[in-house]
C-alpha positions in Angstrom: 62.0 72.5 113.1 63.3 75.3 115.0 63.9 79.2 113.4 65.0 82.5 114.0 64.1 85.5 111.7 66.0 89.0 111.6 65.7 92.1 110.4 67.8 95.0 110.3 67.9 98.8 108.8 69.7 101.5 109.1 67.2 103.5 110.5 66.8 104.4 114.1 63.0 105.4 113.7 60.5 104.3 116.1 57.7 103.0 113.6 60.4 101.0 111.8 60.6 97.9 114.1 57.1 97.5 113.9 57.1 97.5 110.0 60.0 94.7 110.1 58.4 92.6 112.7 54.8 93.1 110.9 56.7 91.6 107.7 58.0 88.7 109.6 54.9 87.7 110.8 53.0 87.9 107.4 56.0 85.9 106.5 55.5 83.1 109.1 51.5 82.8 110.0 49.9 84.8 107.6 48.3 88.5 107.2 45.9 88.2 110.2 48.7 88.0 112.7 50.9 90.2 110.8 48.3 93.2 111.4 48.7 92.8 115.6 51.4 94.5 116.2 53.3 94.5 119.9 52.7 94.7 123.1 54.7 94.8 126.8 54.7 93.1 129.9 56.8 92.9 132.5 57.8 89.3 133.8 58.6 90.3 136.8 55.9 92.5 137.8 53.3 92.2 135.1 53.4 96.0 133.8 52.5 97.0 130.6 54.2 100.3 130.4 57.4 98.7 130.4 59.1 95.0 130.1 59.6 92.7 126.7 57.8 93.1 123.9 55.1 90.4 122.9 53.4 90.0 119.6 49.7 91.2 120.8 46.6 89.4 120.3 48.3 86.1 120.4 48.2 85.1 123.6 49.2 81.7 125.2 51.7 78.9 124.8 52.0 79.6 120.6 52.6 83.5 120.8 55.9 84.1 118.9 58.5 85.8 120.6 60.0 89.2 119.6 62.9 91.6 120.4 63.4 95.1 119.3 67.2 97.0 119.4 67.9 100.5 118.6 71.4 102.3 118.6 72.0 105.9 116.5 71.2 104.9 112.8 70.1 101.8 112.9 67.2 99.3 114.2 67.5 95.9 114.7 64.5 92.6 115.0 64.4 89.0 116.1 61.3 87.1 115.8 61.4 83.4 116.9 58.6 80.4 117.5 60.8 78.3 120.1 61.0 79.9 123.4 62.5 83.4 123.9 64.5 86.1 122.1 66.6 89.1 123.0 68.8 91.0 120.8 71.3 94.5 121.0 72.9 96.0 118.7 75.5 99.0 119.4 77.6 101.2 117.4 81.0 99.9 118.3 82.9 102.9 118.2 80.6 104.4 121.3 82.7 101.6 123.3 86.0 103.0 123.4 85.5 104.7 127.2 87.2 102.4 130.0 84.3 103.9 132.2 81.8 101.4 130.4 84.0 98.3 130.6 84.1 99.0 134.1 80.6 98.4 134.5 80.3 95.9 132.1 82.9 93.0 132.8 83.1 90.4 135.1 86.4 90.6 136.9 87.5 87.6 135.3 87.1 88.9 131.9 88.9 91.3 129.9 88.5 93.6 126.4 91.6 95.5 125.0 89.8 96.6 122.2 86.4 98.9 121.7 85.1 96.0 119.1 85.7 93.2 121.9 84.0 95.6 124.5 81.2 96.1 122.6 81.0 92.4 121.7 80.9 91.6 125.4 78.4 94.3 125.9 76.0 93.0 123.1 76.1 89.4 124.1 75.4 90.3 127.9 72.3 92.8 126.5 71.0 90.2 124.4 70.8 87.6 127.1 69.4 89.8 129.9 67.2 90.6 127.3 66.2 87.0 126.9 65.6 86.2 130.4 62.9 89.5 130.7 64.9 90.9 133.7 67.2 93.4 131.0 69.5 96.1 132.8 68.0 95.0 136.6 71.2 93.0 136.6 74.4 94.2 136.4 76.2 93.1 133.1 79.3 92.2 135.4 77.8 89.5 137.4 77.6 87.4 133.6 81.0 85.8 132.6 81.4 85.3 129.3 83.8 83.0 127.1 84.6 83.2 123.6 88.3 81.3 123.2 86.4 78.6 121.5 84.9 81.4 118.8 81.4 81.5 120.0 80.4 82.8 123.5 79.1 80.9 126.3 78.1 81.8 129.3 80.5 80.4 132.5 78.5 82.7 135.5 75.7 83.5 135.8 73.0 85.1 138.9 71.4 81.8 140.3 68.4 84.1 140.8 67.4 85.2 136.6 66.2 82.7 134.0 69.2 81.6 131.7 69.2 81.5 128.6 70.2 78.3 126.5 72.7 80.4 123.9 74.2 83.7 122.8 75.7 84.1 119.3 76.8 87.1 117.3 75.4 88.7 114.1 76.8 90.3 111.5 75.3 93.4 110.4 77.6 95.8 109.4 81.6 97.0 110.0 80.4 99.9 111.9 78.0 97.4 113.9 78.1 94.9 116.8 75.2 93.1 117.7 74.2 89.5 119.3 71.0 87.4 120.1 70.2 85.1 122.7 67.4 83.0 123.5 65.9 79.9 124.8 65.5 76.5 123.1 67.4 74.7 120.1 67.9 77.4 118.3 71.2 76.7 116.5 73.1 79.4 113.8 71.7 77.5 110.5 68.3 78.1 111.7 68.4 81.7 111.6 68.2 83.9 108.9 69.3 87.9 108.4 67.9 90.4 106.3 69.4 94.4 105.4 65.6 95.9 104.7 64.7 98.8 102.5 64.0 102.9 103.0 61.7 102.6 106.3 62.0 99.2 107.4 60.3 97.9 104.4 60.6 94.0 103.4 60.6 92.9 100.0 
């Protein structure tokens, strides 16, 4: 059985993803995993100062992925057992500029509206998140396609890992965010939770 657990708050603290993802664990394996915390590496060149998060102290085959998003106010988690995870979030007002859908869209694409640009901007986040290469690629070398009401991806750089799927989440009116990931994840596997005052999980 495949899942995908999220947490979300409207908190933009640092310490608060690690108190959502902390729960999750506790959640899925139990108290002794739930105290590790995370880690990052680099996939591409084995850093730990920057790169995807990873849950630490878990290494190997079995070691949960994880995702972290931040945007002003409000903090966003993915934690999933079947491959890999990424995950954005963005304020959608913050994409009403033409500057950022210049960067952002493939010149087949299009967004007449700040909610579909920050849609489009989301989904590409979540998926470069996904593959552990993030912003090294530019968002406009990903074609998206959401006329059949869930995105798919139609281009993408032959070069980066590709994800298997991209879907949305629905946090909040004031909200746009996406996750992406690897393996048969599908939407009625995952589930969503609002946490309490400082990421707390009841």
């Amino acid at each position: 059985m495949t899942w995908l657990s999220m947490a979300w708050v409207r908190d933009d603290a640092s310490y608060v993803a690690e108190r959502m993802l902390r729960a999750l664990l506790r959640r899925r394996y139990g108290p002794e995993i739930g105290e590790a915390g995370t880690v990052r590496l680099c996939p591409r060149c084995a850093s730990t100062e920057h790169g995807r998060p990873l849950v630490g102290g878990r290494p190997g085959p079995g070691r949960p992925a994880v995702s972290i998003a931040r945007t002003a106010g409000a903090t966003v988690v993915a934690l999933t057992g079947c491959g890999s995870v990424g995950v954005d979030v963005e304020a959608t007002a913050l994409f009403g500029a033409a500057e950022v859908a210049d960067v952002l869209l493939h010149p087949a694409e299009r967004a007449a509206t700040s909610r579909e640009t920050a849609a489009a901007w989301v989904r590409k986040e979540a998926l470069l998140k996904a593959s552990g290469w993030g912003l090294a690629v530019e968002p406009s070398a990903i074609r998206l396609d959401d006329s059949t009401g869930s995105p798919v991806v139609v281009e993408w750089p032959v070069s980066v890992p590709r994800p298997d799927w991209v879907m949305d989440v629905t946090l909040a009116a004031d909200l746009t965010a996406a996750v992406a990931g690897s393996g048969p994840v599908h939407p009625h596997d995952v589930t969503t939770q609002e946490a309490g005052p400082g990421g707390s999980l009841g």
